[in-house]
N, C-alpha and C positions, 0 to 999 in steps of 0.2 A: 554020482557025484560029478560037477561041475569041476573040472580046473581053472581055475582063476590064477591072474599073473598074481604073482608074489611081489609087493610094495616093495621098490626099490630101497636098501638100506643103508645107504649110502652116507657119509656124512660128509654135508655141505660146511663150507665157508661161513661162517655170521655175516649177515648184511653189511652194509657200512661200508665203509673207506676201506678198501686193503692196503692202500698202499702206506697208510699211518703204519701197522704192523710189518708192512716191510723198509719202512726207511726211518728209523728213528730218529735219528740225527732231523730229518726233516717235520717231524714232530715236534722235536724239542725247541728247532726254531722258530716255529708257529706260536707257540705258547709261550716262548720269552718277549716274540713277540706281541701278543697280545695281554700279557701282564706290563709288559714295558710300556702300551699305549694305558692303559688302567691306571698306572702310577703315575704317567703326565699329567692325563685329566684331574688326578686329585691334586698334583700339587699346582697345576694352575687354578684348581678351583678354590683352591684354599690360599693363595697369593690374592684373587681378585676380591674374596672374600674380606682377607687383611685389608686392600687399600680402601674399598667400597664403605664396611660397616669395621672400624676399627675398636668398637665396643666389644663386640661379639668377640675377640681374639684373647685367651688368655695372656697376660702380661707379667712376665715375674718377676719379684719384687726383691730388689737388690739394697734394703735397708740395713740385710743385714751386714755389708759392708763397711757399711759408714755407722758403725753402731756408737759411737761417742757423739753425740748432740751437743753438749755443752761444756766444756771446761773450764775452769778455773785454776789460775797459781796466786797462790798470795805468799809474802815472804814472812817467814817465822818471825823478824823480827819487826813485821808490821801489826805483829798476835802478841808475841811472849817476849818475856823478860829471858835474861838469858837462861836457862838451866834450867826454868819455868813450864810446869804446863798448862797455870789455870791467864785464863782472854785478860789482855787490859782491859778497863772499862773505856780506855781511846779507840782500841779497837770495835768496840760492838759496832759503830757507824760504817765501820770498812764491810762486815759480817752482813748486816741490816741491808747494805747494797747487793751483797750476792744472796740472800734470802728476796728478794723482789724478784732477780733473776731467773730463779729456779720457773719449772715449767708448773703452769697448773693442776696439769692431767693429775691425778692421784693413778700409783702404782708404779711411779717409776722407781728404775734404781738408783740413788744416791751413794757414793764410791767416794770415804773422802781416805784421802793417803797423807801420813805423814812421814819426814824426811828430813834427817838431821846431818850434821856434818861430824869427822873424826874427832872432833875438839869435845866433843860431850862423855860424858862417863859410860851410864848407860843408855846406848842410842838408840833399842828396841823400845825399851817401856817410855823414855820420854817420848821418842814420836808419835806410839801408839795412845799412850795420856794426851800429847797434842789434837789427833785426829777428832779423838771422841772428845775433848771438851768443844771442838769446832764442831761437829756432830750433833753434841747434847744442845750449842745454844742455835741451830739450825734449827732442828726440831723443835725448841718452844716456838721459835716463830711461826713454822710452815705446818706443825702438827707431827705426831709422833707417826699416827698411820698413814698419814699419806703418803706416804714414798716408802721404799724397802730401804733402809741403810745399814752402808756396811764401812767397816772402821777396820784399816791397815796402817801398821807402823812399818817401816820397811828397815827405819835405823841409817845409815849410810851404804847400804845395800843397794842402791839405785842412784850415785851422784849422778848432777848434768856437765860438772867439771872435774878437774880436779884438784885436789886439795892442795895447788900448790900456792897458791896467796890466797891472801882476805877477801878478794875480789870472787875468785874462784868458791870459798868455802863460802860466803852466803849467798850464791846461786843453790845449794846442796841444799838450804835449812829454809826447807818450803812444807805447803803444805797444798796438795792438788784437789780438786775436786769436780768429779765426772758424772755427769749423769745425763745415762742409758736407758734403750727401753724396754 
């Protein structure tokens, strides 16, 4: 038999950089820095992007802020008699101008609110009788399904003054009307 040297068994270092495994700190600043140059280039790339093709950029839509489109106030007693729920027939011409008004789109919301003042007996049902008969002769003109409506009596639960004169108390005996999309 032959002696033959015996394969050194030794075990080596991995290839590569040693000095990453000996200085980490110095690792980890190579790698912030180079994530740190990666997030420049995107966000200048996506600024040049913005001013270049301003299509391209998602923009978001702040409607629902200003979500009242259209309002109206009419005063109760340009609609009703006093203590009254059902429309003068002087009034329909006032109605007929805020029925042109309204928007064409089908599907909006229609919000009519009525609002009475202390002086009335029952100030929940008469305002909310006010709202829907302003409601009911809306809808024959504009259609029933075209818009969503919705009918609130609020009663004296919402003055804009307060009751302390006359002047004050028919600012309160209104009847509003919002519509939303």
């Amino acid at each position: 038999m032959t002696n033959s040297p015996t394969p050194d068994k030794s075990i080596s270092k991995p290839s590569g950089n040693s000095q990453q495994a000996d200085h980490p700190l110095l690792t980890l600043l190579v790698r912030g820095a180079v994530l740190g140059v990666g997030a420049i280039a995107g966000i200048v790339t996506g600024l040049a992007i913005a001013f270049l093709r301003p299509d391209l950029v998602w923009q978001p839509s702040f409607n629902f802020l200003n979500y009242k489109k259209q309002q109206f106030t009419l005063s109760s007693e340009a609609l009703f008699d006093v203590d009254k729920a059902s429309i003068r027939p002087e009034s329909f011409r006032l109605l007929d101008e805020v029925a042109a008004q309204l928007p064409l789109d089908k599907g909006k919301r229609v919000r009519i609110n009525g609002h009475v003042d202390a002086a009335t007996g029952n100030a929940l049902t008469l305002s909310y009788l006010r709202a829907s008969a302003v409601r009911d002769y809306l809808a024959r003109l504009r259609g029933e399904q075209n818009y969503y409506w919705m009918v609130i009596g609020y009663g004296t639960t919402r003055p804009l003054a307060s009751s302390a004169g006359e002047g004050n108390s028919k600012s309160n005996r209104r009847i509003e009307i919002f519509v939303d999309d």
